[in-house]
FIPA-414849 format. One record per residue (C-alpha): residue number from 1; residue in one letter; y, z, x. Coordinates in steps of 0.2 Angstrom, whole numbers, plus 5000, padded with zeros to 4 digits. Each point is the difference from the previous one (the first is absolute). Example, Ala and Ser with C-alpha at 12.3 -4.5 7.8 and 13.67 -1.06 7.14 Angstrom:
REM FIPA-414849
k	r	v	w	u
1	a	4978	5039	5062
2	s	5017	4997	5006
//
This chain:
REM FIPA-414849
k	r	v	w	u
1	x	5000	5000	5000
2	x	5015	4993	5010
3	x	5017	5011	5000
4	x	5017	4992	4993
5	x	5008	4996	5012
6	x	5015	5011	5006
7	x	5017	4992	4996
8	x	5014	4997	5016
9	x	5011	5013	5004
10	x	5018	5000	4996
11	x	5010	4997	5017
12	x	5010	5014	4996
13	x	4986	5010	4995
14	x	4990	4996	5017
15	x	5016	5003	5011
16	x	4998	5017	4992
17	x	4984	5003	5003
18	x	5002	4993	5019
19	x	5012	5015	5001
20	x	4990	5011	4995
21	x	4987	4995	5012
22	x	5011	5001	5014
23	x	5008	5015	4997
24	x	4982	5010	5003
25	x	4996	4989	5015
26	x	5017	5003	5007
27	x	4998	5020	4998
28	x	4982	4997	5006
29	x	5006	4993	5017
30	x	5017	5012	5001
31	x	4989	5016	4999
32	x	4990	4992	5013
33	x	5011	4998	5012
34	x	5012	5013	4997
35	x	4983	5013	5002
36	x	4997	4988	5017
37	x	5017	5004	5004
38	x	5001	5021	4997
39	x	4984	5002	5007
40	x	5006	4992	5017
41	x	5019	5010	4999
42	x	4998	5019	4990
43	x	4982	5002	4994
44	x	4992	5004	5017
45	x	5014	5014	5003
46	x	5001	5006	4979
47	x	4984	4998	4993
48	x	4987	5004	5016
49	x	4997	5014	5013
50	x	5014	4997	5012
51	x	4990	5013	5014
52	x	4988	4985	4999
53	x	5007	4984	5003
54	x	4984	4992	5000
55	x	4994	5005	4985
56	x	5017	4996	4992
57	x	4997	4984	5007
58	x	4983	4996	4994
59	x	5002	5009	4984
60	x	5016	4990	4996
61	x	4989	4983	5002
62	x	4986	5008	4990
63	x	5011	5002	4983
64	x	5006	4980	5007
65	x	4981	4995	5000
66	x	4996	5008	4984
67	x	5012	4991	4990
68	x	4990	4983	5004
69	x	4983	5008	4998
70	x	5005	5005	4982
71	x	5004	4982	4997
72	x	4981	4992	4997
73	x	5000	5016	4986
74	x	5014	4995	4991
75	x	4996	4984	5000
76	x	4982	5003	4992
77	x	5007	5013	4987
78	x	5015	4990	4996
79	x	4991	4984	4999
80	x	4984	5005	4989
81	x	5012	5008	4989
82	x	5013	4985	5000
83	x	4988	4989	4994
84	x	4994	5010	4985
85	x	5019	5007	4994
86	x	5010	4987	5007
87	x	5011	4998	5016
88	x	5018	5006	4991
89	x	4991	5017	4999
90	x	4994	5002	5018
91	x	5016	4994	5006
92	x	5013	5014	4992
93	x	4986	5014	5006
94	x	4999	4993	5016
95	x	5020	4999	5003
96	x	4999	5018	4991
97	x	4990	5006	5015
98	x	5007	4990	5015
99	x	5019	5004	4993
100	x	4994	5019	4997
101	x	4990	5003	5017
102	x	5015	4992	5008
103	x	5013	5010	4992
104	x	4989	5017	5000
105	x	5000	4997	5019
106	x	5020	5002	5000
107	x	4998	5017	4992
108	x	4986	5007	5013
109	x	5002	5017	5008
110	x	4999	4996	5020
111	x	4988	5011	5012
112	x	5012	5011	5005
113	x	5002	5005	4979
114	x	4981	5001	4996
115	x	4991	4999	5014
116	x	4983	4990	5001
117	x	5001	4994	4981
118	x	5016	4989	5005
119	x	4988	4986	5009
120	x	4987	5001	4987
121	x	5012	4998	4987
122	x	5006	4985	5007
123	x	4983	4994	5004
124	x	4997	5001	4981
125	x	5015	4991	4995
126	x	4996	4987	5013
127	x	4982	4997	4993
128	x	5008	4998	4981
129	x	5013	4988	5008
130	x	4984	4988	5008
131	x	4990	5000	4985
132	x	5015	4997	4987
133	x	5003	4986	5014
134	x	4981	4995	4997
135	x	5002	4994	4985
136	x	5018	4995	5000
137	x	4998	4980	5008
138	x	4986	4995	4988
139	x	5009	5003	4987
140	x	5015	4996	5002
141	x	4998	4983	5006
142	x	4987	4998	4986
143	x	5015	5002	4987
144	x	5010	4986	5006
145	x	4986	4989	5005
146	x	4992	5005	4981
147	x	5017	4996	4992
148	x	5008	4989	5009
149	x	4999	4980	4998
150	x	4985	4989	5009
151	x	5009	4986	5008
152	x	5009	5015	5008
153	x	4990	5014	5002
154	x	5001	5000	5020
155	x	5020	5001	5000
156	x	4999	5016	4987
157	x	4987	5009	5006
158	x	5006	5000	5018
159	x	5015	5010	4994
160	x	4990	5016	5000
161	x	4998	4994	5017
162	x	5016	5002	5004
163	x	5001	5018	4998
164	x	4993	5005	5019
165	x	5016	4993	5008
166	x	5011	5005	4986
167	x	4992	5018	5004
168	x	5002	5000	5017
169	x	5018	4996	5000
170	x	5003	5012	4988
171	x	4988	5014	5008
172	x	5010	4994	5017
173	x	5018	5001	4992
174	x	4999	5016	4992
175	x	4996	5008	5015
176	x	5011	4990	5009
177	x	5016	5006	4990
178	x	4995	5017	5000
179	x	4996	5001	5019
180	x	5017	4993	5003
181	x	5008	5013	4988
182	x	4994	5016	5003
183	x	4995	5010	5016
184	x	4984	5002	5008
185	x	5000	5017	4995
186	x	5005	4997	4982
187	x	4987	4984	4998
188	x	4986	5012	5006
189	x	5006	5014	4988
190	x	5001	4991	4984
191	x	5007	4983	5003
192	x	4981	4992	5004
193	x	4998	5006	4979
194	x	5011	4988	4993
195	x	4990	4983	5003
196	x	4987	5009	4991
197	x	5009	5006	4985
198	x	5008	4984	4999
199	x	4981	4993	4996
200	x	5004	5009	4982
201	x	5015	4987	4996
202	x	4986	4986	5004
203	x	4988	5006	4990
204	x	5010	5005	4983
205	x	5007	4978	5003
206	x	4984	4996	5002
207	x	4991	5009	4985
208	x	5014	4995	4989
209	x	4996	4981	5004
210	x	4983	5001	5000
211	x	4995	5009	4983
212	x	5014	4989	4992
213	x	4987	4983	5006
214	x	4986	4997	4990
215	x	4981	5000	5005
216	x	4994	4983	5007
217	x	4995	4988	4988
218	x	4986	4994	5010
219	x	4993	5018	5000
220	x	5004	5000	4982
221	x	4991	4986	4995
222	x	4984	5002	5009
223	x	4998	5019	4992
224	x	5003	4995	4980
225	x	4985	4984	5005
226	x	4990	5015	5008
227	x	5003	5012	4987
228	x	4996	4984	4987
229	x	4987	4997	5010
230	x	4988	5016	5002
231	x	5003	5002	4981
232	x	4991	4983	4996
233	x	4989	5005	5012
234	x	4996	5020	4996
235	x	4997	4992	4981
236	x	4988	4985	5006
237	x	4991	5007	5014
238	x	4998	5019	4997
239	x	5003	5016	5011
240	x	4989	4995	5016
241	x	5012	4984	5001
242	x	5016	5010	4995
243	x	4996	5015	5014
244	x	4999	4987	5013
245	x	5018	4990	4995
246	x	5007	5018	4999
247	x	4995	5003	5019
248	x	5006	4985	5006
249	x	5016	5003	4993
250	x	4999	5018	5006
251	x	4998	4995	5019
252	x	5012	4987	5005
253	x	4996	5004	5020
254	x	4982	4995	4996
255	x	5002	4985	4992
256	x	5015	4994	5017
257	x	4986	5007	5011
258	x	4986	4989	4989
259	x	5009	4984	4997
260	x	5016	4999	5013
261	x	4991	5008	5017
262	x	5006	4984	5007
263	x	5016	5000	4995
264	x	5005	5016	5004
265	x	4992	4998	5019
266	x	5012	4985	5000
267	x	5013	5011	4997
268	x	4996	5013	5011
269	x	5001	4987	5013
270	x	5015	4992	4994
271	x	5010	5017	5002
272	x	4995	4998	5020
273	x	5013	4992	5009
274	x	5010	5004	4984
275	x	5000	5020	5003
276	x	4998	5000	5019
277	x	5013	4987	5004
278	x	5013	5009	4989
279	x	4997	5016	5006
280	x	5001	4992	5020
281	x	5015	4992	4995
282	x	5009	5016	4992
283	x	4995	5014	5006
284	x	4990	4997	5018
285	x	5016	4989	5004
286	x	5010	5018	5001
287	x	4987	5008	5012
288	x	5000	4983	5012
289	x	5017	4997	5001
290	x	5007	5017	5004
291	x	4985	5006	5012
292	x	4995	4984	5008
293	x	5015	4988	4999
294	x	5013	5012	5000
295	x	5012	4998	4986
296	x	5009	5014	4990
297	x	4990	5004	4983
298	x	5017	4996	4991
299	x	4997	4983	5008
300	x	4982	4996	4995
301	x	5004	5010	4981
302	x	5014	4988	4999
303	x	4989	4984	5004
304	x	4987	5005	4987
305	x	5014	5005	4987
306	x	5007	4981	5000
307	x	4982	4993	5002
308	x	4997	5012	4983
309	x	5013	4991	4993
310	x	4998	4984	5002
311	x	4980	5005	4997
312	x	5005	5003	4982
313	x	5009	4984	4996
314	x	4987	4989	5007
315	x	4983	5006	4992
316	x	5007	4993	4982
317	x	5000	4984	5006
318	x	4984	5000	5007
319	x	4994	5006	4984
320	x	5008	4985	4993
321	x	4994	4987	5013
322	x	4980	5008	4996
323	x	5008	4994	4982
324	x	5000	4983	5008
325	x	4985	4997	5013
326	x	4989	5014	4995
327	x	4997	5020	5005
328	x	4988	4996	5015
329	x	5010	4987	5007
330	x	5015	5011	5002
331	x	4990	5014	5006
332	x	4991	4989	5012
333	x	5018	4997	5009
334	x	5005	5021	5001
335	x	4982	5002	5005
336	x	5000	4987	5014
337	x	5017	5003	5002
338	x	5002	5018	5005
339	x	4985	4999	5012
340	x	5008	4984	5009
341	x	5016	5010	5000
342	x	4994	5016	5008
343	x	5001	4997	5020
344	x	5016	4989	4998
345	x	5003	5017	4987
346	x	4998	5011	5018
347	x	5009	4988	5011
348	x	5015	5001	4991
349	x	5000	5019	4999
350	x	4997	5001	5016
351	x	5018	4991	5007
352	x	5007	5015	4995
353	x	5014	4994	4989
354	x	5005	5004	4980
355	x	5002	4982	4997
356	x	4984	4997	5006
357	x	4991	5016	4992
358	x	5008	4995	4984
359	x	4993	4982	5003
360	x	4983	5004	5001
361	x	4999	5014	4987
362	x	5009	4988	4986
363	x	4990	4985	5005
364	x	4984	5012	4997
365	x	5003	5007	4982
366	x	5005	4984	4994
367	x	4982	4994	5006
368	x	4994	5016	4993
369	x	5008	4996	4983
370	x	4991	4984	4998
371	x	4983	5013	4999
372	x	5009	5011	4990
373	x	5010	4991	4987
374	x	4983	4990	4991
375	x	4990	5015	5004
376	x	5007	5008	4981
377	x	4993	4983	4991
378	x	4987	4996	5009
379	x	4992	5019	5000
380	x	5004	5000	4980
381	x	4990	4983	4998
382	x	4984	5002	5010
383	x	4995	5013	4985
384	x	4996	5002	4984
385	x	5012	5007	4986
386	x	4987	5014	4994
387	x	4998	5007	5023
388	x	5017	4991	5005
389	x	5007	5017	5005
390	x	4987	5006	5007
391	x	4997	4985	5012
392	x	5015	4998	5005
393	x	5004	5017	5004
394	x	4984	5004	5011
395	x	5001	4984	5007
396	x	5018	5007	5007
397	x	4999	5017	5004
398	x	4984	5001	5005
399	x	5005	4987	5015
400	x	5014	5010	5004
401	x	4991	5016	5007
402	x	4990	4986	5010
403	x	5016	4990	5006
404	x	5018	5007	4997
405	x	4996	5018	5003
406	x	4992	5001	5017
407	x	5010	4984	5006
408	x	5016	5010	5008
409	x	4986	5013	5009
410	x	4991	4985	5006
411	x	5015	4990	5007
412	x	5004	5015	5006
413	x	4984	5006	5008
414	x	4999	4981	5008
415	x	5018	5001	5008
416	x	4995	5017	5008
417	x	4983	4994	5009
418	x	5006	4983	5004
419	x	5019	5000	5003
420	x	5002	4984	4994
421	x	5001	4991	4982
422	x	4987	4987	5002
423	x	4988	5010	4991
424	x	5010	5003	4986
425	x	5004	4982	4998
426	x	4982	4997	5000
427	x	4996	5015	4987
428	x	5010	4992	4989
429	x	4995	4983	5004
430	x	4982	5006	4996
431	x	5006	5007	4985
432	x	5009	4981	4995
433	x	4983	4994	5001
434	x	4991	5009	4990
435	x	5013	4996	4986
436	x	4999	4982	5005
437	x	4980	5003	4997
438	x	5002	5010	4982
439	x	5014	4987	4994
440	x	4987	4987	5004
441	x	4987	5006	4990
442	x	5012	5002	4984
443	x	5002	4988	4986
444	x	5018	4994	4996
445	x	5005	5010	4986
446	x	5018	4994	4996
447	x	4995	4992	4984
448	x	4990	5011	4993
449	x	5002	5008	4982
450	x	5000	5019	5002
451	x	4995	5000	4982
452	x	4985	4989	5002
453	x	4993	5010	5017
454	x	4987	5009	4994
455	x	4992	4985	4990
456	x	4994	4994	5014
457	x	4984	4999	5001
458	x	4988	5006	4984
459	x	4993	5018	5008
460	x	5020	5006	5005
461	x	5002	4995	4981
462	x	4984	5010	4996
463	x	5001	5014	5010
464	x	5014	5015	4993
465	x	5016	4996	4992
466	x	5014	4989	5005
467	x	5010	5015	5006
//
């Protein structure tokens, strides 16, 4: 029994719900790099042992850690249940958590106030932020891809994209302005509070934009055909039949893991040079610069703040050229792209000028756009309506422990034994590859019909319900 199909979008209805898609992912990335930020300038002094400097040390890069190894969780919980209540749902609670763990963390008593509790407090708050983060990409970029027109859905969907630049300059500015204003002593004292606090302006925007959008038709669609469905079906087949619908439905993980395994290994290694190179090209950049080029950290902060910038305007129009030629196309280029780029990347660095660091930072994210910017669509179209979330989002975050989280330490680790960046142009060369490889193995997906996914073949049409 086929599902009507879900009628286009308003443009001012979808420019709407674009906004409310960006506004998470934007929070999602300015706690991200605001907590990178604290944790390097007052957490190791406010929150940790200062008799140990060591264990302030390690302990400040556990609660780091934790927030990525909470990610594959979120995504699990917030995709089965994102499947089965719908993807508007899931995103206010999950904008309720990261805003709320974000702004919580504002109001913590330091060590000095409450002793051992002030670490493990903000250990806590740091695991809610990476599970709320978990689930946050999946389903924000399936509520534009869902909504948004077809011909178009590359352009759209990577606007959700654009919230990690628009993060980071935010993240960067905020502490920027207030650094600039107030003394070390006052920053320390309270002033490191503020960007945090500030997280609950974003957050009341955000939900007021986001429960004003309505739930993707797409998802809307394919839940009245199951619903219509397992009720023809109870009435014709009995309970036996009926119990198994009702479990299919139930389990959305099982049903990825059954029918889209390879699809969300495609994705796992699409995210490769995707994660690692952006995190090479952000952060590493400010450890390699400053310790083995020599530049000022304003000067390397600086390069990355314009690359940021010019990061954000380009990855819409790469959305809109994977419009054009296709998602794996596109993503061909950034993949091949940033692992050709990586030892002229180094050279450039290593001249020890800003025009040449800003050269080869910009030149990079805008090869790193070309991955990021179809990766919305083309993630949204490898799977069907009834496990979209759920594929996608363990597709992403589950490659991210893998590639973006241990890519700084490992750039790191190899500049220390080797004293030279060849290996690390080789890491992420190794990494290009095994995108080229995944992107290889993936079917073009630009003109697919999200509606019509999971009427692919006659057992995903069997199997559970179409949500």
């Amino acid at each position: 029994m086929a599902a009507a199909t879900p009628s286009p979008t308003p443009p001012g209805s979808l420019k709407r719900i674009v906004a409310a898609s960006l506004i998470g992912t934007t929070i999602e990335w300015y706690d991200f790099f605001l907590y990178g930020s604290a944790a390097a300038l007052v957490f190791n002094k406010l929150f940790f042992p200062e008799s140990d400097p060591l264990v302030g040390t390690l302990l400040s890069f556990l609660t780091y850690a934790v927030g990525f190894a909470a990610r594959p969780l979120g995504a699990l919980v917030f995709g089965h249940y994102g499947d089965r209540l719908g993807r508007k749902k899931l995103l206010v609670l999950s904008l309720l958590l990261m805003g709320g763990a974000t702004f919580a963390i504002g109001l913590l008593p330091t060590h000095a106030t409450v002793g051992s509790a002030a670490p493990v407090l903000l250990t806590v708050l740091r695991l809610v932020q990476g599970f709320a983060l978990g689930g946050e990409w999946g389903g924000a970029v399936l509520l534009v891809s869902e909504h948004g027109d077809a011909k178009r859905r590359g352009f759209w969907a990577s606007w959700p994209q654009t919230g990690a630049p628009a993060g980071q300059l935010l993240a960067t500015g905020v502490l920027s302005a207030l650094t600039a204003l107030l003394s070390d002593a006052a920053f320390a004292s309270w002033g490191w509070r503020i960007p945090f606090l500030l997280s609950g302006v974003l957050v009341i925007v955000g939900l007021w934009i986001r429960l004003s959008v309505d739930e993707s038709p797409v998802f809307k669609a394919a839940l009245a055909a199951a619903q219509e469905r397992k009720a023809v079906e109870g009435e014709g087949e009995g309970e036996g039949e009926g119990e198994g619908e009702g479990e299919g439905e139930k389990l959305p993980l099982v049903a990825v893991l059954r029918h889209h395994w390879r699809d969300v290994l495609i994705a796992m290694g699409a995210r490769m040079a995707e994660n690692i190179s952006y995190y090479v090209i952000t952060a590493f950049i400010l450890v390699y610069a400053t310790t083995q080029v020599g530049l000022s950290k304003q000067t390397a902060l600086n390069a990355v703040l314009i690359g940021s910038a010019v990061h954000f305007a380009v990855i819409p129009l790469w959305g809109a050229l994977s419009d054009r030629l296709g998602r794996r196309p596109v993503y061909l280029i950034g993949a091949i792209g940033v692992g050709a780029w990586m030892f002229p990347f180094f050279t450039l660095i290593d001249r020890g000028t800003f025009g040449s660091l800003l050269l080869a930072v910009t030149v990079g994210l805008v090869l790193h756009g070309a991955m990021y910017a179809p990766q919305a669509a083309f993630f949204s179209e490898m799977f069907a309506t009834r496990m979209r979330y759920s594929g996608a989002s363990i597709g992403a975050q589950f490659s991210s422990v893998a590639a973006g989280a241990p890519a700084p330490l490992i750039a790191t680790a190899l500049l220390a034994d080797y004293g030279d960046s060849t290996p690390i142009a080789l890491y992420v060369i190794a990494a290009a590859l095994v995108t080229v490889v995944a992107i290889a193995c993936a079917k073009e997906t630009r003109d697919r019909d999200l509606g019509e996914i999971a009427e692919r073949t006659p057992r995903e049409s069997r199997v559970g319900a179409d949500v």
